[in-house]
C-alpha positions, 0 to 999 in steps of 0.5 A: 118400324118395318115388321119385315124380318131382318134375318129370314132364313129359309130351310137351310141345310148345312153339312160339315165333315159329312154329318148334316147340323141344320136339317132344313132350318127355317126361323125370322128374326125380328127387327128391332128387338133382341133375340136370343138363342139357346139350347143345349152344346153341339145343337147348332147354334153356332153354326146358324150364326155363322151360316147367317154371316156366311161364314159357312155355306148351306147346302140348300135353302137361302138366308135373307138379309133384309129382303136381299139374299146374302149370297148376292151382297158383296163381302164388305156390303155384308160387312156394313149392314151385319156383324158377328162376334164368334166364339173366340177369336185371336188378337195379332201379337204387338196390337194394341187395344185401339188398333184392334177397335179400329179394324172394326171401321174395316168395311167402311174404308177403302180406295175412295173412303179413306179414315175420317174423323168420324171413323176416330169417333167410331172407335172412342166411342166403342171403347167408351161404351164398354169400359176401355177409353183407358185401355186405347195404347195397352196390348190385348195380348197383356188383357186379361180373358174378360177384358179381351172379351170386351175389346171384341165387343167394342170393335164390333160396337165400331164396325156399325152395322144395323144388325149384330150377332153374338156367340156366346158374348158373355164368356170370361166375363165377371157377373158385374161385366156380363149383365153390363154387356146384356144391358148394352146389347138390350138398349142396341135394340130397344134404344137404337133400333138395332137387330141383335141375335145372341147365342146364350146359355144362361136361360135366367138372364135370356129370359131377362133381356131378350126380347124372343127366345129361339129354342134348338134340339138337334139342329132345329128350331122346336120353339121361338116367342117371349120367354114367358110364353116360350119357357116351361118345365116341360121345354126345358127337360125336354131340351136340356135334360133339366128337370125344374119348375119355373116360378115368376120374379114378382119385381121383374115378371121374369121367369125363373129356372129353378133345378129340381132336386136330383139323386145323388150322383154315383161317385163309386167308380172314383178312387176315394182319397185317403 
């Protein structure tokens, strides 16, 4: 496997309604391997993932896809070898389940490549990998949150790319679903090879199943490595406030938060009930 990163994203500067996110962000992604990225809300996390699909367009600095400058690459180039799951999206009123899969297979069709039968084994074998094979003719409107989830999941796991983007994926989904749904993403990287980058705010389960760890403060970078080398108490109160101390899963070797006790919060300005 090449040791070349996948993602290389070089002192990027991104500005939206004036206030500048990313101050000269600069991080590699690893190919192969399964990286997550935390810290605390409005760090810039999002705005890296969706810099890196060029949603969003920096400033100054370039990103790198592979060797290739994402710039360069036509839309549905970049659609073939890189995919994202934003944060929330929208499902069309009247689509079903398996219609909205297979708009994943968007970038592999067009006016010489129409649908094949290896597009119809793209989306049955999506909805299969998360769960949905009896879910093909429901409409996503009649879904419940986490169900929908899971069919954004799928038509990303259709679209095939060689690397995979996640913005906080587990969102409305029950604990059974989201560690099914990390379980999935960890053998896309070290079964299939494939370059996934989740954002995740459970540092427990980021710990768990990534294989690197990117740590952001205020639109930078102030950390990335394994979790077990990467995490401290020290980090961690600095980057999210939280005082804790991190004890070892003797069965897992997972490194655990564990919240330090805190003063009781002043609830005084609160009109007590009667």
């Amino acid at each position: 496997m090449s040791t070349e990163p996948t993602l290389s994203v070089d002192a990027i500067d991104v500005v939206l309604d004036g206030t500048t996110i990313l101050p000269e962000l600069s991080v590699n992604v690893a190919p192969g391997k399964f990286t997550a990225i935390i810290g605390p809300n409005g760090c810039g996390k999002s705005t890296l993932l969706r810099s890196m699909v060029r949603l969003l367009k920096p400033q100054a600095g370039h990103i790198e896809l592979a060797g290739t400058d994402i710039a360069a690459l036509p839309a549905k180039e970049l659609a073939r070898r890189m995919a994202l799951l934003p944060q929330s999206a929208h499902a069309p009123s009247g689509i079903t389940v398996r219609d909205l899969v297979a708009r994943g297979r968007f970038p592999h069709t067009g006016l010489l490549r129409q649908w094949t039968p290896a597009d119809d084994a793209a989306v049955s074998g999506a909805l299969a990998a998360t769960g949905l094979e009896e879910f093909g003719k429901r409409l996503v409107e009649g879904l419940s949150g986490g169900q929908r989830q899971r069919v954004w999941v799928a038509m990303l796991l259709a679209q095939q790319t060689r690397t995979v983007l996640l913005d906080e994926p587990t969102t409305y989904l029950d604990i059974a679903h989201q560690y099914g749904l990390l379980e999935l993403m960890r053998e896309l990287a070290v079964g299939q090879g494939r370059t996934v980058v989740a954002v995740l705010h459970d540092l427990q389960q980021a710990a768990h199943y990534a294989d690197e760890l990117v740590v952001m403060k205020a639109g930078r970078v102030v950390a990335q490595g394994a979790p077990a080398e990467v995490l401290s108490a020290e980090l961690i109160e600095d980057v999210f406030g939280l005082a804790c101390h991190l004890v070892v899963d003797s069965a897992t070797g997972t490194v655990l938060v564990v919240p330090d006790r805190t003063e009781r919060p002043d609830l005084s300005a609160i009109q007590p009930l009667g």
